[in-house]
C-alpha positions in Angstrom: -60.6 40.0 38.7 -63.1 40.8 36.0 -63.4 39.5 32.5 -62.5 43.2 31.7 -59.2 42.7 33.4 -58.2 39.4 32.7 -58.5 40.6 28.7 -56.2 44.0 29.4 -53.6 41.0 31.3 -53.7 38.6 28.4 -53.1 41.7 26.0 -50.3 43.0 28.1 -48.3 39.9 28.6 -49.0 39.1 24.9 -47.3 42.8 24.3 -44.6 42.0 26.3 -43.5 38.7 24.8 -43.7 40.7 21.4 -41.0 43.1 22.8 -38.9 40.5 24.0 -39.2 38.6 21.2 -38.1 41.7 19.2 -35.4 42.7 21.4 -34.1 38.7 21.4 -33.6 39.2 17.4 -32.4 42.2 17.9 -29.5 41.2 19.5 -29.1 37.9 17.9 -28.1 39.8 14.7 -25.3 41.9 16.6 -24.1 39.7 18.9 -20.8 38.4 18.4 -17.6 40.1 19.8 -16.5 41.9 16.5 -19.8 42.8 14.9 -20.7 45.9 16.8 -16.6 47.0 16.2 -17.5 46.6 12.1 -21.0 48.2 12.4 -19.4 51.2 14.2 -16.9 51.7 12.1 -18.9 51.2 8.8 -21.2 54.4 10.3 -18.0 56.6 10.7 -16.9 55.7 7.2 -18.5 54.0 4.4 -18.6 52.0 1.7 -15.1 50.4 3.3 -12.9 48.0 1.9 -12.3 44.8 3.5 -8.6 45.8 4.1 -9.8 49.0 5.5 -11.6 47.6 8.2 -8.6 44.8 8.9 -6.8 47.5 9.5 -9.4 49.5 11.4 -9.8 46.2 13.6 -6.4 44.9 13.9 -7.6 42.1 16.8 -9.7 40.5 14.8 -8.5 37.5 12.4 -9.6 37.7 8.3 -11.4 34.3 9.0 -13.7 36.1 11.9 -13.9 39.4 9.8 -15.1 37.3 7.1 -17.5 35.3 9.2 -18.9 38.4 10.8 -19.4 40.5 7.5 -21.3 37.3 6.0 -23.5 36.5 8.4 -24.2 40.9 8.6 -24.9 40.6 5.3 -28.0 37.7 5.6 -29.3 39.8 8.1 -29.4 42.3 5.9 -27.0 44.8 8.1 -24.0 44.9 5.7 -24.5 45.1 1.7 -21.4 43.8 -0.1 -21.1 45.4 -3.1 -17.9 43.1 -6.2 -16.8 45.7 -8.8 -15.4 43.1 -11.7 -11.5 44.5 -11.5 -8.3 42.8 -11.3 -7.4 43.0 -8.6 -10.9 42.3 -7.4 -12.5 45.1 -5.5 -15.1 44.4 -3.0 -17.1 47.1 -0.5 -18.6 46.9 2.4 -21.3 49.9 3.5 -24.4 49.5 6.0 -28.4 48.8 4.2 -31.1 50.7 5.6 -31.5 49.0 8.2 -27.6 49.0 9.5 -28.2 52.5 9.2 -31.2 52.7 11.3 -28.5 50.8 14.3 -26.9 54.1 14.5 -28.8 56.1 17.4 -28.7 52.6 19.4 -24.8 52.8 19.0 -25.0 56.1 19.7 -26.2 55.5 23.1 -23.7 52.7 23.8 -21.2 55.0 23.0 -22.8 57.9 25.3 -23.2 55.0 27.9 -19.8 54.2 28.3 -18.6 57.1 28.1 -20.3 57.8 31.0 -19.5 58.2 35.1 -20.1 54.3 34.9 -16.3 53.6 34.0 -12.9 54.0 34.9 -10.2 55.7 32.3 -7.9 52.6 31.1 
């Protein structure tokens, strides 16, 4: 193997510890059972209340709602957005980059509803 080559190896494995790397943050940000259930439903409708998605969610616990829409939020996935009324009002919608999320949920969605699984 030539210098030549051993350069185009070291650049490739370097580009594909970048991409995993990538990918690996990727997914730490959505992982979590409910987080993918709130993103998806703050694309269909938003800015949503945090009612509205209890509702839209009805498995998942306030606490874990909570939880999940925080830690959205220091990823910057989720903006929260107070309006100072009594009774306080508080929105949820997706940043830029939530939004960006949408065409990899659209082919999640477009995945299962593909020939790979059976009608429940």
């Amino acid at each position: 193997m030539g210098s030549t080559d051993k350069k185009v190896s070291i650049e490739t494995a370097a580009q594909t510890t970048c991409a995993i790397d990538r990918v690996e943050r990727a997914l730490g940000i959505i992982e979590g059972r409910w987080k993918l259930l709130i993103l998806h439903h703050l694309l269909i409708r938003a800015p949503r209340r945090f009612s509205d998605l209890e509702r839209a969610i009805p498995a998942v616990t306030q606490k874990m709602l909570i939880q999940q829409l925080r830690a959205l939020e220091a990823d910057g996935v989720v903006e929260r957005t107070v309006y100072p009324e009594v009774p306080p009002h508080v929105e949820y919608a997706l940043t830029p980059a939530g939004l960006a999320l949408e065409p990899a949920l659209n082919a999640l969605h477009d995945w299962a509803a593909g020939p790979y699984f059976r009608p429940e």
